[in-house]
N, C-alpha and C positions, 0 to 999 in steps of 0.2 A: 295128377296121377303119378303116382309112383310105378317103378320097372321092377320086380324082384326077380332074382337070379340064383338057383344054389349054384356056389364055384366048389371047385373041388380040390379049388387050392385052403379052402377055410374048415380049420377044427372045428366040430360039434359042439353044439352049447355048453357051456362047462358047470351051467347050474342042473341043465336036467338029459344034456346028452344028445337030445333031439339037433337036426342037421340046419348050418345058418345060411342066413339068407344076405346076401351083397343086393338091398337097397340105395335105387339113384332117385334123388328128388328131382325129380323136372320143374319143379313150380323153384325150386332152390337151386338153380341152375348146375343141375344134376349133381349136387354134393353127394357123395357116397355115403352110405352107414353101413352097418350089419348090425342084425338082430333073428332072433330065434325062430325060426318056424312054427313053434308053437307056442303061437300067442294067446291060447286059451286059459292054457295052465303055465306055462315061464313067463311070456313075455319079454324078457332082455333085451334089449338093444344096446348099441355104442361098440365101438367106438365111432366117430364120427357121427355129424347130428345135420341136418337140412343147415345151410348156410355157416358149416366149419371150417368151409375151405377146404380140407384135407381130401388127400389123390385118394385114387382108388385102392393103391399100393400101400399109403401109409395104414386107409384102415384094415386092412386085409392083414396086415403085420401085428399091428397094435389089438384086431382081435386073438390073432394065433399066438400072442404071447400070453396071454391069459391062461392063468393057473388053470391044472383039472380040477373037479368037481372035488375029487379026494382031497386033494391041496385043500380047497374054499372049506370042507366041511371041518378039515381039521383045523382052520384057521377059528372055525366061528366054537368050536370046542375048545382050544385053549385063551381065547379071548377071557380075561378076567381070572384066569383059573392057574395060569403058569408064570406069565409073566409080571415083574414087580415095579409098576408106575414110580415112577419121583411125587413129589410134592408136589410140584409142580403140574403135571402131568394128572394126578389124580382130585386135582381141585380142575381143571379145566373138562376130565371126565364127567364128572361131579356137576359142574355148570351145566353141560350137554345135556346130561341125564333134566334135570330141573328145568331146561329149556323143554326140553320132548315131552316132559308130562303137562304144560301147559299149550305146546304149539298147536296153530288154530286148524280145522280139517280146511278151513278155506286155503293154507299155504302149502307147498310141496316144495320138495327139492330138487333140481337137475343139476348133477353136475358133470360137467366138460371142458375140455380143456387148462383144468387144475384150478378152477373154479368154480362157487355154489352161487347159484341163479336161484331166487327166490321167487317162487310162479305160485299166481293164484291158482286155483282151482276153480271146477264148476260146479253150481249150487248142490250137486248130489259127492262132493268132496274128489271127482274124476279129474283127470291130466286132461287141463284143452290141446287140442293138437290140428295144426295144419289139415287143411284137407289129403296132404300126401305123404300124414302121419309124422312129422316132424314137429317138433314143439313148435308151440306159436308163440313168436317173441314178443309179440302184442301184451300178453299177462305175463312178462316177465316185469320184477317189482323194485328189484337189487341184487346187485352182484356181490357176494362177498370172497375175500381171497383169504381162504383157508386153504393152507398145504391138504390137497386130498387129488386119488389118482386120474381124478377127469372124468374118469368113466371108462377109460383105455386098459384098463388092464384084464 
């Protein structure tokens, strides 16, 4: 069983606004997370994940540094649109792109800690999860280290 908490030290969800919740795994000896309150329609969680390691202070920092929702939405509108790739840059886009229209609904991605963990799925294409809602490192398949924010941001 997880403990959920709203603090009133943590910013509102920055994708949909709604207020966050300082989750402690108990079965992960009480690693801390944060994640959205409204798991119906957002969903979000991180920073911090059952068995991170990270203090309660780090996640509570690393969630409140997270861009507003205005930030994220302007981000995801100039994506493609403003900025001008290298070669480099746009052949590795490119790859991505051709990866994602073949990858399998049995795999998903977590990432944490500035790394992609490669997790199966369950047969209806669902995130397996811990009983106290934390991934379950059991279907996790491969780590890969691509520069990307963790989840922390």
């Amino acid at each position: 069983m997880s403990a959920h908490t709203t603090d009133s030290e943590l910013v509102p969800c920055p994708f949909c606004g709604a207020p966050a919740l300082l989750v402690k795994a108990e079965a992960q000896n009480n690693d801390p997370y944060i994640m959205c309150s409204d798991q119906d329609r957002c969903g979000i969680c991180g920073p911090g994940f059952p068995g991170g390691g990270l203090s309660e202070q780090q996640v509570i920092d690393a969630w409140n540094r997270r861009p507003a929702a205005s930030a994220i939405k302007h981000l995801r509108e100039t994506t493609d649109s403003e900025l001008v790739p290298t070669d480099e840059e746009r052949r590795s886009i490119d790859t991505m792109r051709r990866l994602a229209r073949r990858w399998p609904r049995s795999l998903w991605l977590f990432s944490a800690s500035g790394r992609l963990h490669v997790m199966r799925a369950d047969e209806d294409g669902g995130h397996i999860h811990t009983p106290t809602d934390g991934v379950d490192p059991n279907y996790a398949l491969a780590t890969i280290d691509i520069p990307n924010d963790g989840g922390d941001w």
